[in-house]
Backbone as a chain_set.jsonl record, in Angstrom:
{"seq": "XXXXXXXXXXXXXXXXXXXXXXXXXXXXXXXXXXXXXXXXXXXXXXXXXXXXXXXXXXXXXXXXXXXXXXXXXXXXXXXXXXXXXXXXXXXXXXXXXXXXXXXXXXXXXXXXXXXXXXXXXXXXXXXXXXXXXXXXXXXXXXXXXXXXXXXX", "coords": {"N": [[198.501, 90.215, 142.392], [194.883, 90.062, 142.21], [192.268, 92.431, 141.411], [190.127, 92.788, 142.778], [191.518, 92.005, 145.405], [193.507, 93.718, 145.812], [191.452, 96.182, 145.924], [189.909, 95.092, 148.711], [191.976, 95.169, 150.394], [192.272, 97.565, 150.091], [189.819, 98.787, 151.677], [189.999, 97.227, 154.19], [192.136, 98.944, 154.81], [190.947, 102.014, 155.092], [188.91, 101.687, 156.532], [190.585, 100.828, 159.229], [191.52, 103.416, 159.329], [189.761, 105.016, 159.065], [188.655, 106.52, 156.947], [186.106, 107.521, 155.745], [185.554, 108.92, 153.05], [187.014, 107.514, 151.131], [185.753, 104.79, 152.157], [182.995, 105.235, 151.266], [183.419, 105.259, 148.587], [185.323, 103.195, 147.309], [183.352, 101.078, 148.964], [181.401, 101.072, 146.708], [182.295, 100.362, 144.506], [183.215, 97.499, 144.929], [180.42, 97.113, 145.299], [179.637, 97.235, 142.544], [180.762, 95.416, 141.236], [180.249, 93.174, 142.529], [177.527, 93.024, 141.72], [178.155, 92.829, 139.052], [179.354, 90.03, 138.856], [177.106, 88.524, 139.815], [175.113, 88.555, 137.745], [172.613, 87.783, 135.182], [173.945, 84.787, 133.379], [176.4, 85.603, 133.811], [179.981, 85.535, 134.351], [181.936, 83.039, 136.434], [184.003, 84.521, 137.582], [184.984, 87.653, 136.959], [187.001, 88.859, 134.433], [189.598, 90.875, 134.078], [189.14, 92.952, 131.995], [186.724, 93.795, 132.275], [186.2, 94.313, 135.105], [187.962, 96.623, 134.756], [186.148, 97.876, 133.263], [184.333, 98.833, 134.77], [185.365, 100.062, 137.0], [185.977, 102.704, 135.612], [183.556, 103.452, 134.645], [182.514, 103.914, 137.042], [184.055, 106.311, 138.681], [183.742, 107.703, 135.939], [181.3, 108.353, 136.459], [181.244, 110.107, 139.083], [182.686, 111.697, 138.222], [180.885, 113.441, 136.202], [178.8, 113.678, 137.777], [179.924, 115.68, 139.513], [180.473, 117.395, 137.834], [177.234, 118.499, 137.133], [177.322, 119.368, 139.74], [178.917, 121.532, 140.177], [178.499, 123.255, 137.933], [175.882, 123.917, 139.169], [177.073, 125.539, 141.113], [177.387, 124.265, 143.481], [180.031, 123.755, 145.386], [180.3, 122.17, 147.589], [178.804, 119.613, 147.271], [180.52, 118.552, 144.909], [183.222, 118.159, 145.766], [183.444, 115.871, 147.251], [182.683, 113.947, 145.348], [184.186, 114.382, 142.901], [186.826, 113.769, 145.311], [186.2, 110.821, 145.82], [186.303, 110.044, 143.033], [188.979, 109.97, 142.459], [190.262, 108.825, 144.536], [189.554, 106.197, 143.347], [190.22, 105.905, 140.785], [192.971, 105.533, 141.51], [193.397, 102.782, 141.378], [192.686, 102.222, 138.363], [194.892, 101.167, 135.345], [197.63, 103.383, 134.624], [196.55, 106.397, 132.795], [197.077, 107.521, 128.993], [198.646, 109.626, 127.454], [197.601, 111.808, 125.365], [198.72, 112.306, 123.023], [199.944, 109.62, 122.504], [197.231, 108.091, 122.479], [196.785, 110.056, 120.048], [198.395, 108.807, 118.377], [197.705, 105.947, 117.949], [195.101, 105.98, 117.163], [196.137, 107.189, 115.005], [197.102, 104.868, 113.578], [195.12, 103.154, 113.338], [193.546, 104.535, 111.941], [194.968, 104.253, 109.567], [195.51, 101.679, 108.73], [192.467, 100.341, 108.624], [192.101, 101.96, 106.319], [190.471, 104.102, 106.51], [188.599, 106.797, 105.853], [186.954, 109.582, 106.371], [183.759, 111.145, 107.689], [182.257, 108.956, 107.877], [183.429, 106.576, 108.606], [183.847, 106.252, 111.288], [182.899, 104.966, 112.941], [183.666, 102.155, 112.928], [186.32, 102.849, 113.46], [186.373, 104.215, 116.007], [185.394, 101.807, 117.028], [187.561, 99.949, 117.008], [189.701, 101.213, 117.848], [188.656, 101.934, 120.18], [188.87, 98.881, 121.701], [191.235, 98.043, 121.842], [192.335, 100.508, 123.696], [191.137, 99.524, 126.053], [190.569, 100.805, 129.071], [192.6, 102.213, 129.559], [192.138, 104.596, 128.35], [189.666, 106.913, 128.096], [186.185, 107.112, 126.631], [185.247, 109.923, 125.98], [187.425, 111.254, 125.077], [188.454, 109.379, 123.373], [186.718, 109.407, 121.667], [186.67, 112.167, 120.855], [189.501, 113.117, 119.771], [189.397, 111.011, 117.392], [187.458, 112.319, 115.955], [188.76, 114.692, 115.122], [191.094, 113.681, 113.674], [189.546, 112.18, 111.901], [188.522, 113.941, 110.39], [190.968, 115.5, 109.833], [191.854, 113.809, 107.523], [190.339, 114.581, 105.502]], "CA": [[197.304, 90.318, 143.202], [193.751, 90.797, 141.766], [192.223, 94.076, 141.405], [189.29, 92.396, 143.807], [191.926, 91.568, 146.403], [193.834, 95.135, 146.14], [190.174, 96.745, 146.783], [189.732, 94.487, 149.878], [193.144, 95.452, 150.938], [192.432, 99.142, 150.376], [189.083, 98.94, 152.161], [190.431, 97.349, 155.526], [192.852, 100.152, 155.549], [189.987, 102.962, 155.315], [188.169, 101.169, 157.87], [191.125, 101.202, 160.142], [191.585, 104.816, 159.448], [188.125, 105.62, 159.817], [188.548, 107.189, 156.042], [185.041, 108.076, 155.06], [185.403, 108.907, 151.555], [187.26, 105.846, 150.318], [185.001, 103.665, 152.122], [181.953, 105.244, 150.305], [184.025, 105.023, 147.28], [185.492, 101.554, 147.444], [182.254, 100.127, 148.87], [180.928, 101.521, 145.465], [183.246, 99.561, 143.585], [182.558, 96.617, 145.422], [178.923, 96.51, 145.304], [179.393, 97.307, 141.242], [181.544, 94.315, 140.776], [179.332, 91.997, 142.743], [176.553, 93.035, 140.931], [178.207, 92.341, 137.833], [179.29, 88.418, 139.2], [175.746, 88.165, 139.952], [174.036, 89.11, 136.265], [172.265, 86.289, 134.652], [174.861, 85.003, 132.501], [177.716, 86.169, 133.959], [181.167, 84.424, 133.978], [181.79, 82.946, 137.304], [185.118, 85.574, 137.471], [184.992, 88.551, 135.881], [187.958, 89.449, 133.28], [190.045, 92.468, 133.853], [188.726, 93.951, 130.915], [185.338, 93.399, 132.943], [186.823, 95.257, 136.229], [188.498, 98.23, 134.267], [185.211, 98.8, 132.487], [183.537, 98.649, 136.173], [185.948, 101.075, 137.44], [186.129, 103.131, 134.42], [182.194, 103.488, 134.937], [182.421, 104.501, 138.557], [184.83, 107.31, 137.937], [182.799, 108.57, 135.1], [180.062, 108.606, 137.067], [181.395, 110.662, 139.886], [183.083, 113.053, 137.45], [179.829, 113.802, 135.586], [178.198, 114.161, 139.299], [180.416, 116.768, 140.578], [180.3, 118.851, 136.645], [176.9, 119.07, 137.2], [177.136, 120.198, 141.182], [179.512, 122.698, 139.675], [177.233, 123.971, 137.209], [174.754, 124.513, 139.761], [177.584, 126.052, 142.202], [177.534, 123.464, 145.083], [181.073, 122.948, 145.606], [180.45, 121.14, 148.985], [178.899, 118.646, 146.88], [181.354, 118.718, 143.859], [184.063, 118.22, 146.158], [183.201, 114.316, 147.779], [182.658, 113.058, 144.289], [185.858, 114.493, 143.065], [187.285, 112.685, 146.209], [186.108, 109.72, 145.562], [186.979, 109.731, 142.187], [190.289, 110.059, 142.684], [190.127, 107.346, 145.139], [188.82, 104.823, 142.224], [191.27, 106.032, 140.164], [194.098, 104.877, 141.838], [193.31, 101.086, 140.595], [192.952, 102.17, 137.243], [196.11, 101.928, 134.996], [198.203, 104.86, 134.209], [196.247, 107.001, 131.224], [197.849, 107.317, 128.015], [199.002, 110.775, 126.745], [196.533, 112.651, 124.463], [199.771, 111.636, 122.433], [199.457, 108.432, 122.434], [196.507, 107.952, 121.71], [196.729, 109.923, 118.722], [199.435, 107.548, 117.536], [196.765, 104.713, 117.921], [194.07, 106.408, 116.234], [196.572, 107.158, 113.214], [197.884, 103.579, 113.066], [194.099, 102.817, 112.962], [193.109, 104.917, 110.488], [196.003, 103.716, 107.878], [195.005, 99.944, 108.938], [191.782, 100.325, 108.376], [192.099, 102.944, 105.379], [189.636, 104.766, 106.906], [188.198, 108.351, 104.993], [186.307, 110.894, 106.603], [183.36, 110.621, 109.534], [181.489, 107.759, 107.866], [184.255, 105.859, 109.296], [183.99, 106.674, 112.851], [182.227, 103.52, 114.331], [184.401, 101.278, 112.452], [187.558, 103.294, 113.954], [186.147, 104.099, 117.523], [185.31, 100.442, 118.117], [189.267, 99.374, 117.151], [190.432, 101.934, 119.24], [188.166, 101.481, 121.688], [189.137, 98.045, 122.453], [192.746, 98.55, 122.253], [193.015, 101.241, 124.478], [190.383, 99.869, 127.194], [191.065, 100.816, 130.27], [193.899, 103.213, 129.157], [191.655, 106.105, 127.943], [188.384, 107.485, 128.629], [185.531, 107.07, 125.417], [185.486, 111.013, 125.326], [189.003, 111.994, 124.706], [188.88, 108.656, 122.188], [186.296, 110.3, 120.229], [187.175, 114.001, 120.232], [190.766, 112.325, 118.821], [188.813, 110.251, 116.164], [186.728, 112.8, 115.217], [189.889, 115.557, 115.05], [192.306, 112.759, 112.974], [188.864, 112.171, 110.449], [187.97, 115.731, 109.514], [191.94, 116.142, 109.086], [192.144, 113.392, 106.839], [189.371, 114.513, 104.247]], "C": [[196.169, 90.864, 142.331], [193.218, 92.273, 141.958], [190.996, 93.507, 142.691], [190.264, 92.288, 144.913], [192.527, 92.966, 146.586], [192.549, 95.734, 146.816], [189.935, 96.006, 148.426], [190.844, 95.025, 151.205], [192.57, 96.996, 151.586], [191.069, 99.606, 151.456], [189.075, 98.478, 153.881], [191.365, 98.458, 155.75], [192.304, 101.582, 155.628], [189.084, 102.73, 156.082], [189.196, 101.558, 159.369], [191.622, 102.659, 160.584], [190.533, 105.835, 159.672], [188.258, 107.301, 158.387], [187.249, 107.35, 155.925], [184.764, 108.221, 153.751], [185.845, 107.691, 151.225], [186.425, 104.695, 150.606], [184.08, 103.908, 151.785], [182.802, 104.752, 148.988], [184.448, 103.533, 147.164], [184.192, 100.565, 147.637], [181.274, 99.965, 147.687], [180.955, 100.818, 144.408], [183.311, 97.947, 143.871], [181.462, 96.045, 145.223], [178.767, 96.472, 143.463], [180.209, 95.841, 141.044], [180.755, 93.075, 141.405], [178.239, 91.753, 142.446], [176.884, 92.448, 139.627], [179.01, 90.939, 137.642], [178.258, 87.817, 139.122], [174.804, 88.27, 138.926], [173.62, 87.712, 135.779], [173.664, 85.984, 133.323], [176.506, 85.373, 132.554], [178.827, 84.812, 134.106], [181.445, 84.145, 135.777], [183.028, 83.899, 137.872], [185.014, 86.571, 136.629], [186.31, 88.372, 135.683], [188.289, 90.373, 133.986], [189.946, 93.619, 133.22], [187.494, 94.251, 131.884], [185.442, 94.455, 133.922], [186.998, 96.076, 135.894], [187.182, 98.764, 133.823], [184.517, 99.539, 133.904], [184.258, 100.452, 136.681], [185.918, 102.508, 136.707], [184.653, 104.18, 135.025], [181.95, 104.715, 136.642], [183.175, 105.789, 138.088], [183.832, 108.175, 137.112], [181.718, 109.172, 135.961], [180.049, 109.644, 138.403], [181.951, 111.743, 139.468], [181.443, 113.882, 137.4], [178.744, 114.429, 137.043], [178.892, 115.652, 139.547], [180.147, 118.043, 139.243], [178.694, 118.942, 137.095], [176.627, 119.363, 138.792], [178.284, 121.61, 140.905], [179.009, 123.727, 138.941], [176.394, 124.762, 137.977], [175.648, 125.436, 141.009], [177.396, 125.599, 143.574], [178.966, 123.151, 145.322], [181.123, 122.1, 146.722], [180.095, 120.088, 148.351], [179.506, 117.831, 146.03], [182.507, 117.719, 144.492], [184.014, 116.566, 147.344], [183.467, 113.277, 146.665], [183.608, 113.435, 143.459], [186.805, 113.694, 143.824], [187.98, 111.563, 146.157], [186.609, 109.086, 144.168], [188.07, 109.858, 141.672], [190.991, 108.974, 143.609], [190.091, 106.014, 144.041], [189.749, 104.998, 141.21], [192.591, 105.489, 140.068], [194.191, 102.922, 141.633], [193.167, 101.329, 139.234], [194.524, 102.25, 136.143], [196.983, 103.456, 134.325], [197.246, 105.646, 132.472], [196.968, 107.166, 130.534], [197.558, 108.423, 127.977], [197.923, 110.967, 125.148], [197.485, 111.974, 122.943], [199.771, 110.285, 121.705], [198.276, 107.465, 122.093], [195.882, 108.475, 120.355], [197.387, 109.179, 117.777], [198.253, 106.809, 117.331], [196.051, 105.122, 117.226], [194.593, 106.637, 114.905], [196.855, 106.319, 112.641], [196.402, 103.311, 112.508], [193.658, 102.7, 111.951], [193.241, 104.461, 109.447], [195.377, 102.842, 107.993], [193.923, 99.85, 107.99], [191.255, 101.081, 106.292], [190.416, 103.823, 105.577], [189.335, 106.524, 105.826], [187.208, 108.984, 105.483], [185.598, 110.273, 107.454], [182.396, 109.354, 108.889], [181.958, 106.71, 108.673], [184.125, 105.633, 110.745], [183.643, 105.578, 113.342], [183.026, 102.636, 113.899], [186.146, 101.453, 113.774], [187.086, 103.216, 115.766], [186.061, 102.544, 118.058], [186.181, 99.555, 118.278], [189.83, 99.698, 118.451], [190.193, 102.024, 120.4], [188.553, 100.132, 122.865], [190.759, 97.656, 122.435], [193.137, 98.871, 123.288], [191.811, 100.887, 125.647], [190.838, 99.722, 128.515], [192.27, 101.76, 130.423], [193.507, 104.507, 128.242], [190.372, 106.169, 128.364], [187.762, 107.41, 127.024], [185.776, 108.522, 124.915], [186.259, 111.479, 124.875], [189.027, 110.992, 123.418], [188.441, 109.187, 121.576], [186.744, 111.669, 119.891], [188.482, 113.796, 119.426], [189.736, 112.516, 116.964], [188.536, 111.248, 115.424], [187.903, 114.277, 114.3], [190.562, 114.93, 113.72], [190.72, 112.622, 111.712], [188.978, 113.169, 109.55], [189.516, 115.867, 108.917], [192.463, 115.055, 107.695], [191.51, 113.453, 105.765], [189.931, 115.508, 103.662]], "O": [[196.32, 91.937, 141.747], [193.803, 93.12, 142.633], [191.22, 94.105, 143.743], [189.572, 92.632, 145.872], [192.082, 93.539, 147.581], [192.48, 95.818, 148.042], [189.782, 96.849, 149.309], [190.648, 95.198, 152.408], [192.45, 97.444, 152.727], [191.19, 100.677, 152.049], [188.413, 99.083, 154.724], [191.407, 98.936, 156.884], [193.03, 102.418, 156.166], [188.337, 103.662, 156.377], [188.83, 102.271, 160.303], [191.992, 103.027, 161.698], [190.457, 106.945, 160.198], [188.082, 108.499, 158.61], [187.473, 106.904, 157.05], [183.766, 107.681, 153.274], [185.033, 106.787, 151.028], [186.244, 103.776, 149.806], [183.481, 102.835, 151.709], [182.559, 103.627, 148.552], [183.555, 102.744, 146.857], [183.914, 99.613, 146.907], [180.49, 99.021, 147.59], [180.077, 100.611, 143.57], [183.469, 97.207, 142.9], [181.301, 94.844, 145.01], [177.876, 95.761, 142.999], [179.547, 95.257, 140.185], [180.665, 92.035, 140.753], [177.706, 90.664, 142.663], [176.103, 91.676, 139.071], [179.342, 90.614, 136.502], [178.164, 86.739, 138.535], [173.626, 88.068, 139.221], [174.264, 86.686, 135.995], [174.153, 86.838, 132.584], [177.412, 85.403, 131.722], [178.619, 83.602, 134.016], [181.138, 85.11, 136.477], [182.835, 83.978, 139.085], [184.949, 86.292, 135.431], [186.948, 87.791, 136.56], [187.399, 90.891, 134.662], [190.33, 94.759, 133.483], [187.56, 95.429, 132.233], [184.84, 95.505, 133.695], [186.328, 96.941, 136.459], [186.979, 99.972, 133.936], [184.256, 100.741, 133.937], [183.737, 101.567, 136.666], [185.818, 103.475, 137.462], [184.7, 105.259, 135.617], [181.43, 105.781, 136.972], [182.805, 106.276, 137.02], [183.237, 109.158, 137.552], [181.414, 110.362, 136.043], [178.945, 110.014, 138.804], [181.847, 112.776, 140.129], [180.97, 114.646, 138.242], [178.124, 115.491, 137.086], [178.197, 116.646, 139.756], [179.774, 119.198, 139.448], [178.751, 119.952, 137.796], [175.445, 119.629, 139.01], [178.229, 122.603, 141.63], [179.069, 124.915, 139.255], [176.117, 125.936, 137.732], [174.954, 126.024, 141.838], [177.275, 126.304, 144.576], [179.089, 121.94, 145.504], [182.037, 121.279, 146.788], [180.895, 119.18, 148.58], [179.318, 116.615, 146.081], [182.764, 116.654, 143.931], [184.84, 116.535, 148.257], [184.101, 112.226, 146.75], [184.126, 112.379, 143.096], [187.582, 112.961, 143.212], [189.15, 111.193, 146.267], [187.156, 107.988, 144.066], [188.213, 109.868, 140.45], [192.067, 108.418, 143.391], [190.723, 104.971, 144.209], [190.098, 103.93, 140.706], [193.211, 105.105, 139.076], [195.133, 102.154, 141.825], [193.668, 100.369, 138.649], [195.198, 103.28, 136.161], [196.542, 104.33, 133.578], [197.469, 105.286, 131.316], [198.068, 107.052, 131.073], [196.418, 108.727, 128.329], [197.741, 110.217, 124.189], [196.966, 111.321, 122.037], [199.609, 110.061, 120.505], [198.358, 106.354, 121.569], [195.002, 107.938, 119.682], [197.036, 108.953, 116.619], [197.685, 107.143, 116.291], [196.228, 104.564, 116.143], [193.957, 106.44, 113.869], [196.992, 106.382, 111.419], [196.312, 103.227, 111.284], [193.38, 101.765, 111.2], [192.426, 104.211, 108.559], [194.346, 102.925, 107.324], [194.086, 99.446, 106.839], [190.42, 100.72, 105.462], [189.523, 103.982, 104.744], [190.249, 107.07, 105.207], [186.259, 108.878, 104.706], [185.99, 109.271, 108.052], [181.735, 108.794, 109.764], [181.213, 105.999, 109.347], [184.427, 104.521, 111.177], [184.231, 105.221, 114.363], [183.268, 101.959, 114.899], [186.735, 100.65, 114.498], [187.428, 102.334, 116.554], [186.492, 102.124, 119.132], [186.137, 98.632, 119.09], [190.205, 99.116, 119.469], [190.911, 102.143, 121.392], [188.575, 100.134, 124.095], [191.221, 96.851, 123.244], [193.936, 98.238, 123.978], [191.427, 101.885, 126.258], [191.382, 98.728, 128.997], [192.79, 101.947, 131.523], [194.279, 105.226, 127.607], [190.016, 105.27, 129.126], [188.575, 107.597, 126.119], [186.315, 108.702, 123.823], [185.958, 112.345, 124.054], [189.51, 111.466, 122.391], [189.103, 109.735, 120.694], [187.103, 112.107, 118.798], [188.512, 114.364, 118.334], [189.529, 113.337, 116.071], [189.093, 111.367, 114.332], [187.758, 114.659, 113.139], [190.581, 115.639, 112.714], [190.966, 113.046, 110.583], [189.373, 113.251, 108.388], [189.622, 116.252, 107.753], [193.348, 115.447, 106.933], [191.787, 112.632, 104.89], [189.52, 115.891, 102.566]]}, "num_chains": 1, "name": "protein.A"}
């Protein structure tokens, strides 16, 4: 089953439950994916790579929301977009272990024969499309940048 048809799924059953959060959240995810059918240019299907980034995106974006309603000490508002992004989550696949993606970043490295941070865009944009959809950009770089410095 598509990740469009799961969402559809999951959104009649927060309708019939009269969820609230998931159906902000889902309809979220929705309106981002039919926006990005609708782009000039676009493919008449998005990709899965296409979707994960989508999702990926959302997520981020509801993290970064609630750090700064935390910052400012709103937890009432913190605490929706948390929620929700935990909601949006649950279509993304399982994250990879901090672990694991240092494996990847060391296979990289060798591959590449990478040496110190000049390297970094070369390496981040391997690893980046490797692991998309199976890590978050920040954890890739704080890695990268960790595995450079120790290799100089």
């Amino acid at each position: 089953m598509s990740l469009q048809q799961d969402l559809m799924t999951a959104l009649k059953a927060a309708m019939k439950s009269k969820d609230q959060t998931a159906l902000t959240a889902l309809r979220a995810v929705k309106s981002s994916i039919l926006l990005a059918k609708t782009e000039n240019g676009a493919a008449e299907e998005l990709t899965e790579e296409q979707e994960l980034k989508i999702l990926q995106k959302q997520v981020k974006q509801r993290k970064d929301s609630a750090a700064i309603f935390l910052e400012q000490n709103r937890e009432d508002l913190a605490a929706p977009e948390l929620a929700e992004a935990e909601i949006i989550s649950q279509f993304l696949p399982e994250a990879l272990s901090e672990q694991e993606i240092t494996a990847v970043v060391k296979g990289v490295i060798a591959k590449i024969g990478a040496d110190g941070m000049k390297d970094m865009g070369k390496v981040m944009g391997i690893v980046s499309q490797q692991l998309a959809g199976k890590a978050d950009g920040k954890t890739i770089s704080t890695i990268v940048k960790e595995q450079l410095t120790m290799s100089n």
